[in-house]
Steps between C-alpha positions, in 0.01 A plus 500: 500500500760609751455481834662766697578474877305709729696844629406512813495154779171323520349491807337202553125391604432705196182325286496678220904440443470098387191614263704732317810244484218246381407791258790532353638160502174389238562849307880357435357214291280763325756817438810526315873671624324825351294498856653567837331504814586667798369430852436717771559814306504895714461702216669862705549339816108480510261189601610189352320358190485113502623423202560734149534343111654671273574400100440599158072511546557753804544520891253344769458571848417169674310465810435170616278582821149523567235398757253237536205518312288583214511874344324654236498869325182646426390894432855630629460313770685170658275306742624113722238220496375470783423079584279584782218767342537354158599779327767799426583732717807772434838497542767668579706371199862501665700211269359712188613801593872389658480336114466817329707693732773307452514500118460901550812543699716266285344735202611827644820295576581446200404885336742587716776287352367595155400176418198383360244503789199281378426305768235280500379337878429158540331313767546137530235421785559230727298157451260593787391866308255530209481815289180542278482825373182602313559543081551813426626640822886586507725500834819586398700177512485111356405241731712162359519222715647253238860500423444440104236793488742712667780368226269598225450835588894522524567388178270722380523796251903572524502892675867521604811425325775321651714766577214635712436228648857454619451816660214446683652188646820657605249787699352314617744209645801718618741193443519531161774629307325832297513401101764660324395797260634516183779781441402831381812509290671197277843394655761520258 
């Protein structure tokens, strides 16, 4: 997999910034140079997404932030356990929705670079969060805490070629020379 630099500075005191580096440090041993991953990504000068994937099984938008606690999905709704009454009580379900948000705006991003704008959003909660949703009952986004699940969802069913996935990468990490396109007419 290759690593790119963040590009923008790190500010640091950050949590979530050494879980992502762990992230993709133990997705490296998983994921071939088809892979890149990209840190700190502003799709449009927007909010930053933690961390995006992109190779041949598709794009990811990678948050690697949550809160404390155990969550569950049930009827439409997301309720917190609640340690001190025993049972669940609901919840304003913030780290899902930043989740989903972000893989939205990276989609639109995308559209409007005429690339292929699947995006699928990934959570990767911290060790201190537990997601149980109910069977049956979908929110939106995959909840993956471990490295080789996330690796075997990237190498996956192969959705973009490698031209296209040059091109995401060079959208999306402004250092990167542009591919060149072939010539619409032979030299002679």
């Amino acid at each position: 997999m290759i690593l790119h630099p963040p590009t923008r500075p790190r500010r640091f005191g950050l949590g979530a910034l050494g879980q992502h580096d762990r992230l993709a440090e133990a997705l490296s041993r998983r994921l071939d140079d088809a892979h890149h991953w990209l840190p700190d990504v502003s799709p449009g000068s927007s909010e930053p997404i933690d961390a995006v994937l992109v190779g041949p099984g598709g794009t990811w938008a990678i948050t690697t932030r949550g809160e404390r606690g155990r969550f569950t999905r049930r009827n439409g709704h997301w309720y917190r356990w609640n340690r001190s009454t025993d049972s669940w009580v609901p919840w304003d379900a913030t780290p899902m929705t930043a989740t989903r948000l972000a893989a939205r705006r990276l989609s639109l991003y995308l559209d409007r670079a005429a690339l292929p704008d699947a995006v699928e959003a990934v959570l990767v909660p911290p060790a201190d969060m537990s997601v149980e949703p109910s069977a049956g009952e979908p929110f939106g986004l995959v909840v993956e805490r471990d490295p080789d699940g996330l690796a075997t969802l990237a190498l996956g069913e192969e959705r973009l070629t490698g031209p296209q996935v040059d091109r995401i990468v060079a959208l999306l990490d402004p250092r990167q020379p542009l591919p060149r396109l072939a010539p619409s007419t032979p030299r002679s």
